[in-house]
Each structure stands twice: as C-alpha cells, then as structure tokens.
C-alpha positions in Angstrom: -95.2 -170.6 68.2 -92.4 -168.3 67.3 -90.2 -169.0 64.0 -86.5 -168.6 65.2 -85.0 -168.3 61.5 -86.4 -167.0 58.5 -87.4 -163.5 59.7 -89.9 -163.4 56.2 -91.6 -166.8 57.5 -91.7 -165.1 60.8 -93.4 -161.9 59.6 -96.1 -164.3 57.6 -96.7 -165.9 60.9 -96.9 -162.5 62.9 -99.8 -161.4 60.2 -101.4 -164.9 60.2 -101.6 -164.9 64.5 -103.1 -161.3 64.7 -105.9 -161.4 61.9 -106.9 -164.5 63.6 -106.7 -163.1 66.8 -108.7 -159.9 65.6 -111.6 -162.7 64.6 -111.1 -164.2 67.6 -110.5 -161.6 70.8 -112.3 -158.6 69.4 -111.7 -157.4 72.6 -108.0 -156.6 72.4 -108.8 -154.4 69.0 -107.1 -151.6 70.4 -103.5 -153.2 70.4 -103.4 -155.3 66.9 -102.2 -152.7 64.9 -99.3 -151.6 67.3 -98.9 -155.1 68.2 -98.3 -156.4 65.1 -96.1 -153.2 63.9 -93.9 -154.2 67.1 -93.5 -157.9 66.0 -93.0 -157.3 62.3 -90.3 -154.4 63.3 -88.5 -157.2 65.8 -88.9 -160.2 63.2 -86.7 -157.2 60.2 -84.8 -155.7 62.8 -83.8 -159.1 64.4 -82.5 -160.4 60.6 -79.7 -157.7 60.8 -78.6 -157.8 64.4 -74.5 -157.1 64.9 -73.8 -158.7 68.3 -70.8 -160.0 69.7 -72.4 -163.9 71.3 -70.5 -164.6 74.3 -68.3 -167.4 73.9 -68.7 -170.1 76.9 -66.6 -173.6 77.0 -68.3 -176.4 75.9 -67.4 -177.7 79.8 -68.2 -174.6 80.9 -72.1 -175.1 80.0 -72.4 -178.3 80.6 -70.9 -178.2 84.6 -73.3 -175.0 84.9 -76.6 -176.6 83.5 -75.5 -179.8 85.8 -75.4 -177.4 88.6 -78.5 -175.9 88.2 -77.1 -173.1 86.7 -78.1 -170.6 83.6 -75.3 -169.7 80.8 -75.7 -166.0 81.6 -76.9 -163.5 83.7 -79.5 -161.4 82.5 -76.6 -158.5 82.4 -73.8 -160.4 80.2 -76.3 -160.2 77.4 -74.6 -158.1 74.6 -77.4 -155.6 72.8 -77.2 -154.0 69.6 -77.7 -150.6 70.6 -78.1 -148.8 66.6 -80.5 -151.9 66.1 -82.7 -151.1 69.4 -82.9 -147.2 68.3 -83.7 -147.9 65.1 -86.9 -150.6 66.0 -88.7 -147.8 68.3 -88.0 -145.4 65.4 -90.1 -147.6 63.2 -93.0 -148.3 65.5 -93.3 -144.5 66.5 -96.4 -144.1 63.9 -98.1 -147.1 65.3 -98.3 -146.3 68.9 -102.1 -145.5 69.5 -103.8 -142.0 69.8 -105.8 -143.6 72.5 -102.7 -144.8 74.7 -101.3 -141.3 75.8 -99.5 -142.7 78.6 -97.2 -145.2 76.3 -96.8 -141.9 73.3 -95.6 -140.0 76.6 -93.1 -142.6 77.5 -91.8 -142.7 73.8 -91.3 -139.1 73.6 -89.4 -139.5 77.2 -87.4 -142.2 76.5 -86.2 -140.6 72.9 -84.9 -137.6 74.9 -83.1 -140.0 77.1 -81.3 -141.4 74.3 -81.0 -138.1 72.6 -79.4 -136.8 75.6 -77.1 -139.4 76.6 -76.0 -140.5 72.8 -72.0 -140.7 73.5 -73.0 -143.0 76.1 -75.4 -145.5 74.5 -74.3 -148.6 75.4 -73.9 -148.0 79.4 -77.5 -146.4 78.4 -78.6 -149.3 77.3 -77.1 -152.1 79.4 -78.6 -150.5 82.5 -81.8 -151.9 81.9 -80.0 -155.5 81.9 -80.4 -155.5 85.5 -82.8 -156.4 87.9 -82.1 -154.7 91.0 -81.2 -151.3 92.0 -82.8 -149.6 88.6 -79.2 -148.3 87.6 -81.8 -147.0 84.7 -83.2 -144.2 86.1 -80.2 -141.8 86.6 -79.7 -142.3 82.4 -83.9 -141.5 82.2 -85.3 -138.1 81.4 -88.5 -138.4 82.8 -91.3 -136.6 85.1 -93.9 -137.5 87.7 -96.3 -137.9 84.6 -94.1 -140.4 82.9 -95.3 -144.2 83.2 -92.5 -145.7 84.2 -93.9 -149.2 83.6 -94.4 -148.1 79.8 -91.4 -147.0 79.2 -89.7 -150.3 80.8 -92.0 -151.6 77.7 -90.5 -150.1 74.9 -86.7 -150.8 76.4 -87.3 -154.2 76.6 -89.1 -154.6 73.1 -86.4 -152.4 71.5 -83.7 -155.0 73.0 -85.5 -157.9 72.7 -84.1 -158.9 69.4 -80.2 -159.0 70.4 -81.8 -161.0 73.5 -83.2 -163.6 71.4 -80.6 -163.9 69.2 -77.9 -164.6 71.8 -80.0 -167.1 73.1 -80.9 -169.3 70.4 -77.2 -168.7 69.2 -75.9 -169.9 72.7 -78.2 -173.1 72.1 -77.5 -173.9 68.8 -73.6 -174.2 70.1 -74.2 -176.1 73.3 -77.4 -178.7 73.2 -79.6 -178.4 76.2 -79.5 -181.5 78.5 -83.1 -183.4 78.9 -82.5 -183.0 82.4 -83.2 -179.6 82.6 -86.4 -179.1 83.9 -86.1 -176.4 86.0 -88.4 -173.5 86.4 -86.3 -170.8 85.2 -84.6 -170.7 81.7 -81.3 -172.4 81.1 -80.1 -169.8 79.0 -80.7 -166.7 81.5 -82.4 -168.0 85.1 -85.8 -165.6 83.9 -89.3 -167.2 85.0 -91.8 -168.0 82.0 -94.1 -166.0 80.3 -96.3 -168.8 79.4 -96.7 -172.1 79.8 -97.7 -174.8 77.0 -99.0 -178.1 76.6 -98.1 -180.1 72.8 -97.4 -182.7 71.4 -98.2 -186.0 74.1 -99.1 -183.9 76.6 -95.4 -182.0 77.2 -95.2 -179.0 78.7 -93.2 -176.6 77.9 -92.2 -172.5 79.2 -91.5 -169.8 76.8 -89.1 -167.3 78.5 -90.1 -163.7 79.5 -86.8 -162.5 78.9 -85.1 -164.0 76.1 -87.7 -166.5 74.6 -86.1 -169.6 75.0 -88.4 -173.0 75.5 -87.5 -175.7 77.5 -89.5 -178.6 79.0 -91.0 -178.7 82.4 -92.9 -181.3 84.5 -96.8 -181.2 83.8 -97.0 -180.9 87.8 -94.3 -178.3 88.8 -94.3 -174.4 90.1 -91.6 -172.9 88.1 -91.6 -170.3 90.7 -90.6 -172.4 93.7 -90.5 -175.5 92.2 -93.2 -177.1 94.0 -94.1 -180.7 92.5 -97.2 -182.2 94.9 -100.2 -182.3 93.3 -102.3 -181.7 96.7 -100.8 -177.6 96.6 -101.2 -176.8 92.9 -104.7 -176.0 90.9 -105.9 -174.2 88.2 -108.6 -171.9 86.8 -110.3 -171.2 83.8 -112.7 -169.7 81.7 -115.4 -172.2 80.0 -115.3 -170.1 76.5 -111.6 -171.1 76.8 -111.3 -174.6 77.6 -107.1 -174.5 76.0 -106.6 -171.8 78.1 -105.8 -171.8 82.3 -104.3 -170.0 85.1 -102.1 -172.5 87.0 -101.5 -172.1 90.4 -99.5 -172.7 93.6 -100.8 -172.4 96.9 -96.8 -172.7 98.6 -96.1 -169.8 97.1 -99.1 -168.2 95.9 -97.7 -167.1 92.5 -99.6 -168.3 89.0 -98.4 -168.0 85.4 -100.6 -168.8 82.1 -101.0 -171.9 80.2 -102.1 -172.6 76.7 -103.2 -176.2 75.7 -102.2 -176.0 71.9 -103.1 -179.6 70.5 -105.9 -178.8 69.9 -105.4 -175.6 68.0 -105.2 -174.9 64.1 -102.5 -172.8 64.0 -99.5 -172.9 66.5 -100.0 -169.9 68.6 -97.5 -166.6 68.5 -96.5 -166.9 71.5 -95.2 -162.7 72.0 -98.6 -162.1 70.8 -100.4 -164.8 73.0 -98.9 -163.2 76.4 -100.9 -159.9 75.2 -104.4 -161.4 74.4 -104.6 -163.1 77.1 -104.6 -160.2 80.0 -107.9 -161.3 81.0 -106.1 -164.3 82.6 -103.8 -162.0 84.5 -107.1 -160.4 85.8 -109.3 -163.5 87.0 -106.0 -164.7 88.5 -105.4 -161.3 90.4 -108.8 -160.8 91.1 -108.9 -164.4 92.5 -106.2 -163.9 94.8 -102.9 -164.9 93.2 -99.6 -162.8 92.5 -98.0 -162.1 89.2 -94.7 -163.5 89.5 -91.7 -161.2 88.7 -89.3 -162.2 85.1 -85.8 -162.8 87.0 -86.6 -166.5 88.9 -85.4 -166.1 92.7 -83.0 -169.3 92.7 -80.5 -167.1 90.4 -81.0 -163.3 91.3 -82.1 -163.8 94.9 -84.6 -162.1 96.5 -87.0 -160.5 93.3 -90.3 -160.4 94.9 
C-alpha cells in the first residue's frame, strides 16, 4: 500500500513493489523503469509541495459527509504548479524509446506550458475539471497527438498536490465510519482499486486523489447496488488474489486485490498499472470501464 509520510520510506517501498513486480509480471517489462521513475519523482517532489489546503469548518465537514457529500470538488483542489513542471522535467529521460506516442505528448504538452507560462495556474487548474475540457484551448497539440497520454502526464504531474490536500484535509477532520459510499469522501472520484485486508474489509483507493475508505464487501461503488443476486466476479486461476468485480445494474466493473494473503503490501499506484490484463478480460467479457468523477457528485459522466 502506499506510505503517506516519510517520502524516503515511500521511495524504499516504490523500489521494493517494482523489482518484485519485475519477478513477478514479466510481462509489463516495458513500463518498470518509467514507472518506477514516475513514483520515485512523486514520492521527492511530493516532500516539498507549497500548497495552500483549503480550510473547511469542522461543522462544515461533518454536515457534508452526513449528507452524502465530498469535502471538495475535484476543481477546489489547489496545485502546485513549479512542483508539477518540475516532476515531468525529471521523468523526461525515462519515458520509453518504444512508446512514441507518450514522448509525443511530452514534447506537446511542454510547448503548452512553454507557451502559456504567465498563465500557469489557469493552465493548470483546467484539467481540474471533468466536463467541457476547458483544457484544450490552453493545449498545443495536433491530430497526431494522443490526447489520452497527455491527460497522463497532467494528472501524474499534479498528483502530488492532490494527495497532499487530501490526506491533509483528513488528518484535520476524521472520517465518519459511516461513510461507506462508493465515491471518495474527500473528492466524490470512483476507485481505482478495490481491496480486501485485514478480517475480510474492503476497502477503495481513489483514482483521483488516493484516499482509502471502507466499503461494503457486497456494494457497486458505481451505483451503489448492494443485492448479491446482480453482482459477480471474474478471475484468472494464476491469480487467485486478484478479480474483476462486477455489476449487472449498471454493467460497470472495477479491480480487486485480495491482499492477506500477500508478503508485501501491494503499491497500490503501481498495482493499477500491472494489472491491465484485468481491464482487458473485463472489456473483452463485456463490461465497461467506469469513468474517475462518481455520477452521484458531477452528474452525468458516462
């Protein structure tokens, strides 16, 4: 699981995860070395972050969790715009020869930031949102461009002020047990990944801003579908730990890792990139990827 502290711990970890992940999923070779540049750049970059947290009322957090409500919207979340140049600067080297389509979006997206430098932080806080891609009038890009690559590097380059405004916002105001919803309490995103520890808890790891909160063993955190008789799961035998859980209401899936039985708690960041072959037996099968903003905060986001 992820360290939220010590950013040296956090780095030990990072390495630990992707040699045994190298041992173990020889088939995502390709990625390790950019992959674990990326998480080691975050864990540094992440130690040094100058954010302003929002400040919410005590009151204030409690009457929106009670109401079913996240502390922010995916747009209040400040970003440290010198912190989120500087990380892609340090992972330019390790991008791979043998992804041209992610080195093409790099080059793109530092011409975009080269280009609209006295205007970083509206640059920057456009990708905040959800809806109406208010990014791509700030994006210097072509028909050749991979949009879906650069979206990438944006949100791993912003990532770090993300997590840090989270787990600041919960180290302030303590998350009710009875939050169980589907979508984070901090910023109403969908998981990432799910996890079983522990006694059997389950628990989701944010796709936005990598909070964890508990969820009900039997419960869609798409559209909150609790009976039994609608939700399933698939597998792969090699993998007993590891499942695609489904719902047939909605017909959306998300991935779940059984970790009690593991040596070393799983990095989670690096956990939702080795296990892509999940993504393709459940699209393959017949089930949609669901979207990161959940629909009971930002509407409709299908």
């Amino acid at each position: 699981m992820k360290v939220n502290g010590d950013p040296n711990i956090e780095k030990d970890e990072i390495r630990r995860a992707v040699a045994l992940a190298r041992d173990q999923r020889p088939a995502y070779s390709y990625l390790y070395d950019f992959l674990e540049a990326l998480f080691v750049a975050s864990a540094e970059i992440g130690s040094r972050l100058r954010i302003e947290i929002p400040f919410i009322e005590n009151n204030l957090a409690i009457t929106r969790w009670e109401g079913g409500l996240p502390l922010l919207n995916r747009w209040d979340f400040p970003i440290d715009t010198a912190a989120a140049e500087d990380l892609l600067i340090s992972i330019e080297k390790a991008i791979p020869e043998a992804n041209p389509q992610l080195a093409n979006a790099y080059e793109s997206l530092k011409h975009s930031i080269a280009a609209h430098s006295k205007h970083s932080r509206e640059f920057w806080n456009s990708f905040l949102h959800h809806e109406m891609e208010p990014w791509e009038e700030w994006l210097d890009i072509d028909s050749a461009t991979d949009l879906a690559s650069v979206l990438f590097l944006v949100r791993s380059a912003t990532k770090p002020s993300l997590e840090l405004t989270s787990r600041r916002l919960l180290e302030t105001h303590i998350l009710p047990p009875s939050w169980i919803k589907g979508y984070c309490p901090v910023c109403g995103s969908l998981p990432a990944l799910l996890y079983i520890h522990g006694e059997g808890t389950r628990k989701a790891f944010c796709s936005w801003c990598a909070t964890m909160w508990n969820i009900q063993r039997l419960q869609c955190p798409y559209c909150e579908n609790r009976d039994h008789t609608s939700l399933g799961y698939i597998g792969i035998e090699k993998e007993p730990q590891n499942r695609v859980v489904y719902c047939n209401l909605c017909r959306f899936y998300f991935k779940q890792i059984d970790i009690r039985e593991l040596a070393y708690a799983p990095y989670l960041p690096l956990e939702e990139w080795t296990t892509l072959h999940l993504d393709l037996l459940a699209l393959k099968t017949g089930w949609r990827q669901p979207p990161s903003p959940a629909p009971a905060i930002y509407s409709k986001v299908e």
